[in-house]
DSSP file (Angstrom, degrees, kcal/mol; ACC not computed):
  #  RESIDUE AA STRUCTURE BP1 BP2  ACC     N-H-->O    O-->H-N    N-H-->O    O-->H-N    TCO  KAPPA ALPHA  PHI   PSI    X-CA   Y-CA   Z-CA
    1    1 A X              0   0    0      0, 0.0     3,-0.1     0, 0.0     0, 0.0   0.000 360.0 360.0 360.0 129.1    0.0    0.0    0.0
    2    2 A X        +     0   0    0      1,-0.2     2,-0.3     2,-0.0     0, 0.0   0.871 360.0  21.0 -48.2 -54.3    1.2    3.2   -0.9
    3    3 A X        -     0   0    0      4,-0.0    -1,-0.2     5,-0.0     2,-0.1  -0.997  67.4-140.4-134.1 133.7   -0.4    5.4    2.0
    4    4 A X     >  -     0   0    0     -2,-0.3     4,-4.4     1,-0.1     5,-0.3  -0.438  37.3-107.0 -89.2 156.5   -1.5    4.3    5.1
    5    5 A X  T  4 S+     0   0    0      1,-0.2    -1,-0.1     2,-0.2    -2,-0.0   0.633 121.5  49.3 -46.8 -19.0   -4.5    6.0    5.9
    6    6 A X  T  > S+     0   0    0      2,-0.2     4,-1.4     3,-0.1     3,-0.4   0.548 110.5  59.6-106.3 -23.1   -3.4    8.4    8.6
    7    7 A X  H >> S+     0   0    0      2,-0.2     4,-1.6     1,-0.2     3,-1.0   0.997 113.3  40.8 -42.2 -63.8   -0.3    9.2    5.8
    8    8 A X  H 3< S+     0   0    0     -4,-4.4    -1,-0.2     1,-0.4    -2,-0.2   0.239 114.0  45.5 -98.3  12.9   -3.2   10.2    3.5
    9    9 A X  H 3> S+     0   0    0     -3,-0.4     4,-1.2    -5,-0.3    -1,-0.4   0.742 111.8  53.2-117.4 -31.1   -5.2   11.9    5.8
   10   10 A X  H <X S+     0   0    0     -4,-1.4     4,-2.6    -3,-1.0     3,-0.3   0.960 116.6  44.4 -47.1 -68.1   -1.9   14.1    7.3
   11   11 A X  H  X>S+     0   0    0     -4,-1.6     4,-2.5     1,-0.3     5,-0.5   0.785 111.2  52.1 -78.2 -39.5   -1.1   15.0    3.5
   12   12 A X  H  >5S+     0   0    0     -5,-0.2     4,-1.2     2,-0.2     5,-0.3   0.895 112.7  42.2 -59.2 -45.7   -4.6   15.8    2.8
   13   13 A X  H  X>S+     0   0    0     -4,-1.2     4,-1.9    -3,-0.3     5,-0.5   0.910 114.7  50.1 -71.7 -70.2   -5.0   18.3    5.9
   14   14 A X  H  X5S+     0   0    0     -4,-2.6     4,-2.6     1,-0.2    -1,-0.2   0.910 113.4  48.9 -34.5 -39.5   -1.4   20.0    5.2
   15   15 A X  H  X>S+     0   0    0     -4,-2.5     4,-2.8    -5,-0.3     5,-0.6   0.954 113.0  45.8 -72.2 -43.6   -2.5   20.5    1.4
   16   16 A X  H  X<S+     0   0    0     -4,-1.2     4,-2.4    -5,-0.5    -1,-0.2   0.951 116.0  50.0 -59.9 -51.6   -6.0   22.0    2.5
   17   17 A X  H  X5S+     0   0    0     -4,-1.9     4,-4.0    -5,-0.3    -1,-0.3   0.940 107.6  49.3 -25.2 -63.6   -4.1   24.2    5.0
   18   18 A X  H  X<S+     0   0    0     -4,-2.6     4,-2.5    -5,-0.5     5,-0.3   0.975 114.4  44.6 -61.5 -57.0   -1.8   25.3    2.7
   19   19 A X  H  X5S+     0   0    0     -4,-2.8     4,-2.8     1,-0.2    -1,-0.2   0.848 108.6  59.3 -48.9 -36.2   -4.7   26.3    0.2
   20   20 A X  H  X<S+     0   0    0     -4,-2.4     4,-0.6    -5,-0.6    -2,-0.2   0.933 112.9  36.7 -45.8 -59.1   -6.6   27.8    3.0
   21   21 A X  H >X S+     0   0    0     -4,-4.0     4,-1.9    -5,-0.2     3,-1.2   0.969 113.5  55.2 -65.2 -45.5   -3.7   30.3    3.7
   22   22 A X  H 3X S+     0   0    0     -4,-2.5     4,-1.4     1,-0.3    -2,-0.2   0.847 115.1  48.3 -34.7 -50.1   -2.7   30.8   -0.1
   23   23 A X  H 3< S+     0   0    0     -4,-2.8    68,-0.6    -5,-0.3    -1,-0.3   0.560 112.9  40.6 -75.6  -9.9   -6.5   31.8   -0.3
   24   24 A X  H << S+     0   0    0     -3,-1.2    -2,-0.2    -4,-0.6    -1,-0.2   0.579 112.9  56.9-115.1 -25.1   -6.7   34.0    2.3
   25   25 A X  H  X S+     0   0    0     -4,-1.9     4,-1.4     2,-0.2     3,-0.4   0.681 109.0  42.9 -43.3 -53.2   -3.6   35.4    1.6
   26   26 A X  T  < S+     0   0    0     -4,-1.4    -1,-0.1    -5,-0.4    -3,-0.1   0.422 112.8  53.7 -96.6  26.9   -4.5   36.3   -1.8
   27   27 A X  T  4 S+     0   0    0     60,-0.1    -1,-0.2     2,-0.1    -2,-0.2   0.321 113.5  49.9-122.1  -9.9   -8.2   37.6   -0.5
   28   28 A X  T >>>S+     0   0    0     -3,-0.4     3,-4.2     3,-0.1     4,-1.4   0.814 110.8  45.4 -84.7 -82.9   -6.0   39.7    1.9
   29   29 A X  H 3X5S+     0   0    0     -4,-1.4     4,-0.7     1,-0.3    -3,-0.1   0.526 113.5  46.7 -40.9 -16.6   -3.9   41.0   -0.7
   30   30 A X  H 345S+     0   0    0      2,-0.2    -1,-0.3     3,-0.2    54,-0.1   0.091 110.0  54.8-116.6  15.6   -6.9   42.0   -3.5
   31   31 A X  H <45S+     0   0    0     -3,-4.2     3,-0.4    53,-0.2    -2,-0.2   0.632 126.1  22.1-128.9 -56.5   -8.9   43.7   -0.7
   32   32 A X  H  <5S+     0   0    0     -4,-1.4     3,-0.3     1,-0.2    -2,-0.2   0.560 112.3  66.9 -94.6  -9.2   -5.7   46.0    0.2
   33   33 A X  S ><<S+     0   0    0     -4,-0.7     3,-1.4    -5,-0.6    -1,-0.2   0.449  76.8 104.5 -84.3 -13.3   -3.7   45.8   -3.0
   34   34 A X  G >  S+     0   0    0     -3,-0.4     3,-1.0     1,-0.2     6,-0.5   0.842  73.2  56.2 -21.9 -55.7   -6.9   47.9   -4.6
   35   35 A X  G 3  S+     0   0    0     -3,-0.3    -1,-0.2     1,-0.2    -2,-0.1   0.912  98.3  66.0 -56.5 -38.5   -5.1   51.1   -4.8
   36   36 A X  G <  S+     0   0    0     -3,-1.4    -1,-0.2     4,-0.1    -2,-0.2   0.110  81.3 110.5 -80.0   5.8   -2.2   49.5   -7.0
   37   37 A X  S <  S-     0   0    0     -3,-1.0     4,-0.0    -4,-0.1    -3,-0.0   0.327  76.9-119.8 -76.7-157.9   -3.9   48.7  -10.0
   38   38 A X  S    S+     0   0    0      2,-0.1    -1,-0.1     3,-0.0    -3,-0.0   0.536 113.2  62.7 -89.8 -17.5   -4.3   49.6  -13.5
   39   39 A X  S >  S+     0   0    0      2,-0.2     3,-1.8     1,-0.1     4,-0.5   0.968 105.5  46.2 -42.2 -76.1   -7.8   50.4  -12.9
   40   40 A X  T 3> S+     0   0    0     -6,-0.5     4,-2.2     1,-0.4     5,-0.2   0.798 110.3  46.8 -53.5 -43.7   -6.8   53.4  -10.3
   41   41 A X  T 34 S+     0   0    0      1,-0.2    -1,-0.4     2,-0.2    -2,-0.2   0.509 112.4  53.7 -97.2  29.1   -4.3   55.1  -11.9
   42   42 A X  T <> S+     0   0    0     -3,-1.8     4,-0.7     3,-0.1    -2,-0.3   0.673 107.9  46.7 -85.0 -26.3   -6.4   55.0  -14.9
   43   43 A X  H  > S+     0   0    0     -4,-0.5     4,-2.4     1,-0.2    -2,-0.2   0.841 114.3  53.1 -60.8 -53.6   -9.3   56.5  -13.2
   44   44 A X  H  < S+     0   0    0     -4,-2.2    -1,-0.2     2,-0.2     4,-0.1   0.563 100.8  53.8 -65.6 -14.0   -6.8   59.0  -11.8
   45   45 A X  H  > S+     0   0    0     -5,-0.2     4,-4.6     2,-0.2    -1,-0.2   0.731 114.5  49.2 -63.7 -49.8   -5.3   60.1  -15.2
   46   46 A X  H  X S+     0   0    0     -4,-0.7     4,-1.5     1,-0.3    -2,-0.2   0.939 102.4  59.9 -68.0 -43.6   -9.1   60.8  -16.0
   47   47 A X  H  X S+     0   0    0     -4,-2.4     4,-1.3     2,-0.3    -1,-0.3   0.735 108.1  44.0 -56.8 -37.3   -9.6   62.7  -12.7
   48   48 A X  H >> S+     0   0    0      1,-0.2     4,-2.9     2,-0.2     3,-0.9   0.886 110.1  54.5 -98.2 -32.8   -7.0   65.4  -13.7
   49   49 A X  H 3< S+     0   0    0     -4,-4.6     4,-0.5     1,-0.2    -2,-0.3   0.767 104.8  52.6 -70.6  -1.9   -8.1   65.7  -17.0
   50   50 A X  H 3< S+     0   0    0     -4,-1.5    -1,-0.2     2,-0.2    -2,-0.2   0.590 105.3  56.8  11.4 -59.2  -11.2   66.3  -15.6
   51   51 A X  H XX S+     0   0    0     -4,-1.3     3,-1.6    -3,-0.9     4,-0.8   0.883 113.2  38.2 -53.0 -69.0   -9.6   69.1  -13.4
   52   52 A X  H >X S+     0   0    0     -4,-2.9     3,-1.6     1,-0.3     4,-0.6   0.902 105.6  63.7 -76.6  -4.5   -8.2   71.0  -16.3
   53   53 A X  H >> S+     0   0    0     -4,-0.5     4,-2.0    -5,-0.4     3,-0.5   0.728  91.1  79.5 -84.1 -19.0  -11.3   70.4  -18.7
   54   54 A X  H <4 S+     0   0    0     -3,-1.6    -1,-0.2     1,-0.2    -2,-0.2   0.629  84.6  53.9 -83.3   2.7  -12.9   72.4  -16.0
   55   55 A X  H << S+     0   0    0     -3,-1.6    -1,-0.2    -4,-0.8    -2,-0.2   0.740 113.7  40.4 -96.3  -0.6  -11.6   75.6  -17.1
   56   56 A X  H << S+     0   0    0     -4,-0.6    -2,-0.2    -3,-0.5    -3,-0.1   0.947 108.0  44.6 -72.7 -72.0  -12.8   75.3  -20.4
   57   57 A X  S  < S-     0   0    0     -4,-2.0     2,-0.0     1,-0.2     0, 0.0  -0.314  91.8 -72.0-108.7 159.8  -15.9   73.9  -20.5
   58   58 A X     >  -     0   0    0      1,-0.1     4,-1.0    -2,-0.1     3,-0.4  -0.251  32.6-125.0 -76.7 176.9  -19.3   74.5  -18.5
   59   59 A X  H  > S+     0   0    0      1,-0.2     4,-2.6     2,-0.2     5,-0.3   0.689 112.4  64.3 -86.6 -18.1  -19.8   73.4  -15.0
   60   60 A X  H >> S+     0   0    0      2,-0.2     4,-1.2     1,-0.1     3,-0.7   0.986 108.3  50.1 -72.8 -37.3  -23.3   71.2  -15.9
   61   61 A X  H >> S+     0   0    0     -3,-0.4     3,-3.1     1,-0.3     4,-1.2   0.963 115.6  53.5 -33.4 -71.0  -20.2   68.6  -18.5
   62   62 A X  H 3X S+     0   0    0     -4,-1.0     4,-1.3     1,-0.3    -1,-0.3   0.702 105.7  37.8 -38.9 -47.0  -18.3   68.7  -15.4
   63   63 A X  H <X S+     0   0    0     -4,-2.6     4,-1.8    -3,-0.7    -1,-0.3   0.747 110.6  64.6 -94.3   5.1  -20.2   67.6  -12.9
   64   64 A X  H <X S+     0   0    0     -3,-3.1     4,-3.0    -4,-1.2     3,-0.4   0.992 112.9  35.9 -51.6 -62.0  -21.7   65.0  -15.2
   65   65 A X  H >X S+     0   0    0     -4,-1.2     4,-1.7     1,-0.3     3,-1.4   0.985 110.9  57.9 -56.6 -82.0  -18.3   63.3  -15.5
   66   66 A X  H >X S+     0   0    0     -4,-1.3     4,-3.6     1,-0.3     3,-0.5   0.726 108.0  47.9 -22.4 -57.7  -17.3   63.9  -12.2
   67   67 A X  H 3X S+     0   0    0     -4,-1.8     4,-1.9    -3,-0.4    -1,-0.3   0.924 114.6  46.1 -65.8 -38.7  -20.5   61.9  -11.0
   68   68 A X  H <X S+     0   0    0     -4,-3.0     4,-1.0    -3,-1.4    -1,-0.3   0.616 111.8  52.8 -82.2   1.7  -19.8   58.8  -13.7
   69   69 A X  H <X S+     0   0    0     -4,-1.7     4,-1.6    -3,-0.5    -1,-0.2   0.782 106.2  50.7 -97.3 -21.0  -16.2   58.8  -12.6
   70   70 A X  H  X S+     0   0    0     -4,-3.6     4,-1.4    -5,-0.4     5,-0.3   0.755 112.6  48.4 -73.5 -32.4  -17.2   58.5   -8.9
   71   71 A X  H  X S+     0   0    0     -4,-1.9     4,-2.3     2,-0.2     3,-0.3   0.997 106.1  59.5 -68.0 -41.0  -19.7   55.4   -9.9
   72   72 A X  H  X S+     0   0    0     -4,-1.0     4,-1.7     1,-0.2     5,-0.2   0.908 109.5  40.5 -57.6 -54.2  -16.9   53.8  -11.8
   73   73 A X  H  X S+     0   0    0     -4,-1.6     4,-0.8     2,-0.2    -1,-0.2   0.548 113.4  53.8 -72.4 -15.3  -14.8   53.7   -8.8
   74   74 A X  H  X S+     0   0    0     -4,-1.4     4,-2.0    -3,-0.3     3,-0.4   0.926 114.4  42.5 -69.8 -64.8  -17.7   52.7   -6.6
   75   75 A X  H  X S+     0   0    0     -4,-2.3     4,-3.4    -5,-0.3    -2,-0.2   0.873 109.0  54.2 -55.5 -42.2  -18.3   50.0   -8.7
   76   76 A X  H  X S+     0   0    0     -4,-1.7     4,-2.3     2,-0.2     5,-0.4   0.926 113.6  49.5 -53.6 -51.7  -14.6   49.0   -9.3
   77   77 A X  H  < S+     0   0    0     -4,-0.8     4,-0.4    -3,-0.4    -2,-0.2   0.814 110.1  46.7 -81.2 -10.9  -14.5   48.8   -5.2
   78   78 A X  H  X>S+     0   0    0     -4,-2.0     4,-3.2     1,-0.2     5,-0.6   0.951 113.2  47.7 -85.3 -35.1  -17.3   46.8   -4.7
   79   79 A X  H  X5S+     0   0    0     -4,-3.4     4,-1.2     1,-0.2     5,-0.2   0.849 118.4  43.3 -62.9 -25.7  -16.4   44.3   -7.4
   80   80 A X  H  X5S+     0   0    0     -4,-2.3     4,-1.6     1,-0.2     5,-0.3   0.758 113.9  48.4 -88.0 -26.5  -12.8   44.1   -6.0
   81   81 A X  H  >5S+     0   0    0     -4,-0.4     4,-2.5    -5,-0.4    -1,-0.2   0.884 107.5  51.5 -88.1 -40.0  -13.8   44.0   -2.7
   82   82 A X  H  X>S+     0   0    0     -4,-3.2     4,-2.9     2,-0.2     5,-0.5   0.828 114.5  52.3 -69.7 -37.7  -16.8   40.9   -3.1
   83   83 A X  H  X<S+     0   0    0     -4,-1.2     4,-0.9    -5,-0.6    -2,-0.2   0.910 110.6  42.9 -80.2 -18.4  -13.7   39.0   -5.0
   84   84 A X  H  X5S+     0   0    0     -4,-1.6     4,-2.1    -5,-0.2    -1,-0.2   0.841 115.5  50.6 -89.3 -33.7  -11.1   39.5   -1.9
   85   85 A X  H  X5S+     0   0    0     -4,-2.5     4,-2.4    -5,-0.3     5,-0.4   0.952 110.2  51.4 -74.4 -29.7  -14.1   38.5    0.7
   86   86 A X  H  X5S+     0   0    0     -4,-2.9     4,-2.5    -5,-0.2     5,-0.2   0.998 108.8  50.7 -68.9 -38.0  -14.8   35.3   -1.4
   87   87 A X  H  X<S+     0   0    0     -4,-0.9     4,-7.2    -5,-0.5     5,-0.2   0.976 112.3  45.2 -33.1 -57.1  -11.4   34.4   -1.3
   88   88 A X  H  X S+     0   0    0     -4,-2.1     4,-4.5     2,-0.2    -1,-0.2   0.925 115.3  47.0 -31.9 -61.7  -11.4   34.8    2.0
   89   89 A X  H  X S+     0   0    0     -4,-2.4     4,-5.7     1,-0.2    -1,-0.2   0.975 112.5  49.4 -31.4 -73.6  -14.5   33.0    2.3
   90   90 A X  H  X S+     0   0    0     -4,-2.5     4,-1.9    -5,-0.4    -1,-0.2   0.804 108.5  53.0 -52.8 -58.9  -13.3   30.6    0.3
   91   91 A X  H  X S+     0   0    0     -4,-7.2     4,-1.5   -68,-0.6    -1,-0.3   0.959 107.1  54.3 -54.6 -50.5   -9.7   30.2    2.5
   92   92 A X  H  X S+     0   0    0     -4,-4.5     4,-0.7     2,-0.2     5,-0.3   0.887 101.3  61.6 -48.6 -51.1  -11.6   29.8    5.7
   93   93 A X  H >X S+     0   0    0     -4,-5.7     3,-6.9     1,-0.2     4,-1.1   0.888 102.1  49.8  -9.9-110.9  -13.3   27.1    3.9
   94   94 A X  H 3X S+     0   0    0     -4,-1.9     4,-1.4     1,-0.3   -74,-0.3   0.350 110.6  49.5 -35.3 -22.0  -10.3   25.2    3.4
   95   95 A X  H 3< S+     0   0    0     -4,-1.5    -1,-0.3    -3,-0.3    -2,-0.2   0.389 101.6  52.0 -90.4  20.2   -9.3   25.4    6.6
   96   96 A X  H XX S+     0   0    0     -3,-6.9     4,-1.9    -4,-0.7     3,-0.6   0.310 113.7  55.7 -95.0  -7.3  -12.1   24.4    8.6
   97   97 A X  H 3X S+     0   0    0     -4,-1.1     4,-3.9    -5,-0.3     2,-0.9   0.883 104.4  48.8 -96.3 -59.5  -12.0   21.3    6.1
   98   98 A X  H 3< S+     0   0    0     -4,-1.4    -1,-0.3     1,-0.2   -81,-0.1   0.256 111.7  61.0 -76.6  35.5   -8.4   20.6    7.0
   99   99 A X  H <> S+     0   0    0     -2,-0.9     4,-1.0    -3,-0.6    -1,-0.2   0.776 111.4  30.4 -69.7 -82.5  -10.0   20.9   10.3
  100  100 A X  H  <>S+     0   0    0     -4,-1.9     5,-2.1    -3,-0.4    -2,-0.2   0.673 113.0  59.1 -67.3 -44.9  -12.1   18.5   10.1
  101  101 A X  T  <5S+     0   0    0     -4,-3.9    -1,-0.2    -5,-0.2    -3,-0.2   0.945 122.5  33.8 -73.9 -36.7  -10.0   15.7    7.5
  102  102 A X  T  45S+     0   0    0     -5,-0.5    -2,-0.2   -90,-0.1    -1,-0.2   0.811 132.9  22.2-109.2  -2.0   -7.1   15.8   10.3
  103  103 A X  T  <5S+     0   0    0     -4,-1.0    -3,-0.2     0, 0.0    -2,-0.1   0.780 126.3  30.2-106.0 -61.8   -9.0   16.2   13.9
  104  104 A X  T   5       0   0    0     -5,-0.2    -3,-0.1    -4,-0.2    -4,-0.1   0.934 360.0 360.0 -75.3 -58.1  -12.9   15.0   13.5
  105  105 A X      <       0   0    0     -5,-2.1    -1,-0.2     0, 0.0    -4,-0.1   0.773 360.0 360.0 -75.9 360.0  -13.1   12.4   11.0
């Protein structure tokens, strides 16, 4: 036999551990790593031209923009922000399972 059973249940817990942190780690990292994106400093490129387009042009363009560039970045943080808490989610999972595969069952 290849793996005794408490082998393959040891190997089983360490991997689900390991994914658990990897996952919660990278649900960490995409919930505070937000700022660092290409998204942001594209939004923010838009945001100064924005700035100077407001001596030019009248105020009602401006605050049009101004209001769809604040939804875009609402939207941007909620999507970013549901995909670092399911990771999360997701890690915690995996380690209530390698919880369970090396302690309960």
């Amino acid at each position: 036999m290849l793996f005794t059973p408490e082998t393959f249940r040891s190997i089983l817990a360490i991997t689900l551990l390991a994914l658990g942190v990897l996952f919660i780690g990278a649900g960490f990292f995409k919930l505070v790593g937000f700022g660092f994106n290409n998204h942001a400093r594209t939004l923010a490129a838009q945001s100064a031209k924005l700035g100077q387009k407001s001596i030019t042009n009248d105020i009602t363009h401006i605050v049009q923009a101004a209001v769809q560039l604040n939804e875009s970045v609402n939207n941007l943080l909620r999507t970013s922000m549901g995909v670092g808490a399911f990771l999360i989610i997701f890690g915690a999972g995996f380690i209530t399972a390698s919880y369970a595969v090396m302690f309960i069952a």
